[in-house]
GUVEX-293278 format. One record per residue (C-alpha): residue number from 0; residue in one letter; x, y, z. Coordinates in steps of 0.2 Angstrom, whole numbers, plus 5000, padded with zeros to 4 digits. Example, Ala and Ser with C-alpha at 12.3 -4.5 7.8 and 13.67 -1.06 7.14 Angstrom:
<atoms>
0,A,5062,4978,5039
1,S,5068,4995,5036
</atoms>
This chain:
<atoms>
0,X,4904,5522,5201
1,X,4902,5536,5189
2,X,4886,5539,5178
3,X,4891,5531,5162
4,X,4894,5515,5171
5,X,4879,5517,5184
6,X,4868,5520,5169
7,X,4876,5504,5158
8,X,4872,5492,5173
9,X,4856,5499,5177
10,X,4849,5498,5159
11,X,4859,5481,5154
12,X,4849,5472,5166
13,X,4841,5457,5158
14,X,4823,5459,5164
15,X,4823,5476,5153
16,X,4821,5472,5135
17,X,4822,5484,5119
18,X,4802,5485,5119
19,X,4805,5491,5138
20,X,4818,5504,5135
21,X,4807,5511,5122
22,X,4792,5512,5133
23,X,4804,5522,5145
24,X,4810,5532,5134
25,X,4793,5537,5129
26,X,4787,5539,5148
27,X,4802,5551,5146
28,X,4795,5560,5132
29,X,4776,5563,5140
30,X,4783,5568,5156
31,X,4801,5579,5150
32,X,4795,5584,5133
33,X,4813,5579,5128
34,X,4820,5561,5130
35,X,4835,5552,5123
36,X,4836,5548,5102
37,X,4830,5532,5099
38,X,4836,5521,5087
39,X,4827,5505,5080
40,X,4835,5490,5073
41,X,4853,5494,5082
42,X,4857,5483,5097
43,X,4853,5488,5115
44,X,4868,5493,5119
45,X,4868,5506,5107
46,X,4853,5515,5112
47,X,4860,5514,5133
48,X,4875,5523,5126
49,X,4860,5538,5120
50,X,4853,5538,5136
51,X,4871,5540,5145
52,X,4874,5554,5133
53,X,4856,5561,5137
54,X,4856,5562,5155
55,X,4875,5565,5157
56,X,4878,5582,5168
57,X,4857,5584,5173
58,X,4853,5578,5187
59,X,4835,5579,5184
60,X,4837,5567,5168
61,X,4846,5556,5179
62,X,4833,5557,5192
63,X,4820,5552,5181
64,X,4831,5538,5170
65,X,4833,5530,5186
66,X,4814,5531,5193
67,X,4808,5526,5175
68,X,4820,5510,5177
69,X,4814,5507,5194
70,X,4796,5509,5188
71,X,4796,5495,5175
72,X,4809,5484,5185
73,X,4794,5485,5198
74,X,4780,5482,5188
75,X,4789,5466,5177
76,X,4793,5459,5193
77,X,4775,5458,5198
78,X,4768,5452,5183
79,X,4764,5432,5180
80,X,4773,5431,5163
81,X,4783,5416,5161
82,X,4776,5400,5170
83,X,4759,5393,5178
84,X,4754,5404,5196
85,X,4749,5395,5210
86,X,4729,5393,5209
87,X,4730,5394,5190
88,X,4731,5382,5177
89,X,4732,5379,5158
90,X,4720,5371,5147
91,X,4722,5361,5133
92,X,4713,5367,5117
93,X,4706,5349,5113
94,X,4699,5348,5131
95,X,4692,5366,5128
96,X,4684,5364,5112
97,X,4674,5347,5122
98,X,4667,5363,5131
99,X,4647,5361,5128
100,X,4647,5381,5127
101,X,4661,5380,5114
102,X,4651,5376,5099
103,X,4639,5392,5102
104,X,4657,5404,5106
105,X,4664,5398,5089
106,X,4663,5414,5078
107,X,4670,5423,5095
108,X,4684,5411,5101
109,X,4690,5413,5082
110,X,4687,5431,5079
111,X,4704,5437,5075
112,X,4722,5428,5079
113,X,4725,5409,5082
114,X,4716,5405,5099
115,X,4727,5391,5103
116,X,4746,5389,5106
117,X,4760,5378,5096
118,X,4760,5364,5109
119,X,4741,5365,5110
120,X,4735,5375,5123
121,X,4723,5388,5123
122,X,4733,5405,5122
123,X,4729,5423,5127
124,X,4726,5427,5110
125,X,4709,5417,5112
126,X,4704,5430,5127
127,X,4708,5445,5115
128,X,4696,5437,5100
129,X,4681,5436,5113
130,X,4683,5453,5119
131,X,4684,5460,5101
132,X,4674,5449,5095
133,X,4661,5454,5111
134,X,4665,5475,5108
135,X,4660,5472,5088
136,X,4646,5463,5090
137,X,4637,5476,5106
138,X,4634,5488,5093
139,X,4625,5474,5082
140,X,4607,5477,5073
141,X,4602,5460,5080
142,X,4596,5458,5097
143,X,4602,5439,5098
144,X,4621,5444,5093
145,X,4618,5459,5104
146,X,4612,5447,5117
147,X,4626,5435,5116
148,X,4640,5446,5115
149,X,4632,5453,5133
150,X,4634,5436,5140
151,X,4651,5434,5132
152,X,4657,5449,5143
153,X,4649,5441,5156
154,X,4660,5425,5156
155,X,4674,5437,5169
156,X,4686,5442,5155
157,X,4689,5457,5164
158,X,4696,5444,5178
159,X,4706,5433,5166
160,X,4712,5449,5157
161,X,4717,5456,5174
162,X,4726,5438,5178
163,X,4734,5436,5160
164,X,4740,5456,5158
165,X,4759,5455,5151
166,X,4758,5438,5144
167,X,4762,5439,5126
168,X,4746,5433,5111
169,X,4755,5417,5108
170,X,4758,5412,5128
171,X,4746,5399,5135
172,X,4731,5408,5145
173,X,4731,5406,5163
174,X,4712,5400,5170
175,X,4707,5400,5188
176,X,4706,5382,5196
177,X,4691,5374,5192
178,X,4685,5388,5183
179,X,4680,5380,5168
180,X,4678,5363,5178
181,X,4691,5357,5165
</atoms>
């Protein structure tokens, strides 16, 4: 198989979208100090045929299309994007906001984007309002909203970011079982 083929597989598979053959050829960039044109709004098959043209004849290119590629195929692989993982479960948003803590969290749980999905679970983008809403609120005049922003950082958002890291905003949260005791 000759390079221009090799290449077209290898970045054609379907696990790699557009946003991740930017991201590689970005890694490109930092590590080469050159990388292959990018083009937004053409399709992806347009911006393969740049990094076929690219790496074509340097093998040091090739070697590091290929590691780049490998990389990211790795690291998606690993990542619990799509679908529940065992000893995790979804909420949904009405038995959240039952919550007793939930009235108190209000300003946080809504600081920012939507914290709750179209079919009514609470999404990722609920863990992002409480950890902005927690950063903003350390550096508050007010020792009770410095207080409460502490103890928002407290409730393991580090471990549910950690557990929900490549899910997209709008994707349902993954929780720990029994977590919430929801």
């Amino acid at each position: 198989m000759q390079l221009p083929e090799l290449f077209q597989t290898m970045l054609s598979d379907r696990r790699l979208t557009e946003r991740d053959l930017n991201k590689i050829q970005e890694n490109l960039y930092m590590k080469l100090h050159d990388a292959p044109v990018w083009t937004t709004g053409v399709k992806k098959e347009e911006n393969i045929k740049s990094f076929i043209f690219w790496a074509n004849g340097r093998i040091d290119r090739i070697n590091a299309v290929v590691y780049e590629v490998n990389t990211m195929i790795k690291e998606k692989a690993m990542l619990p994007v799509r679908g529940p993982v065992p000893g995790t479960r979804y909420i949904k948003w009405d038995d959240f906001t039952k919550l007793p803590s939930f009235s108190i969290l209000y300003e946080a749980i809504h600081y920012g984007n939507k914290p709750y999905t179209k079919d009514g679970y609470v999404s990722v983008n609920m863990l992002r309002n409480l950890r902005n809403w927690a950063g903003y609120k350390s550096s508050s005049l007010s020792d009770s909203e410095r207080a409460l922003a502490n103890k928002v950082e407290m409730l393991h958002l580090s471990a549910l970011s950690k557990l929900n890291f490549g899910r997209n905003a709008d994707q349902p949260l993954l929780f720990p079982v029994n977590m919430l005791g929801v």
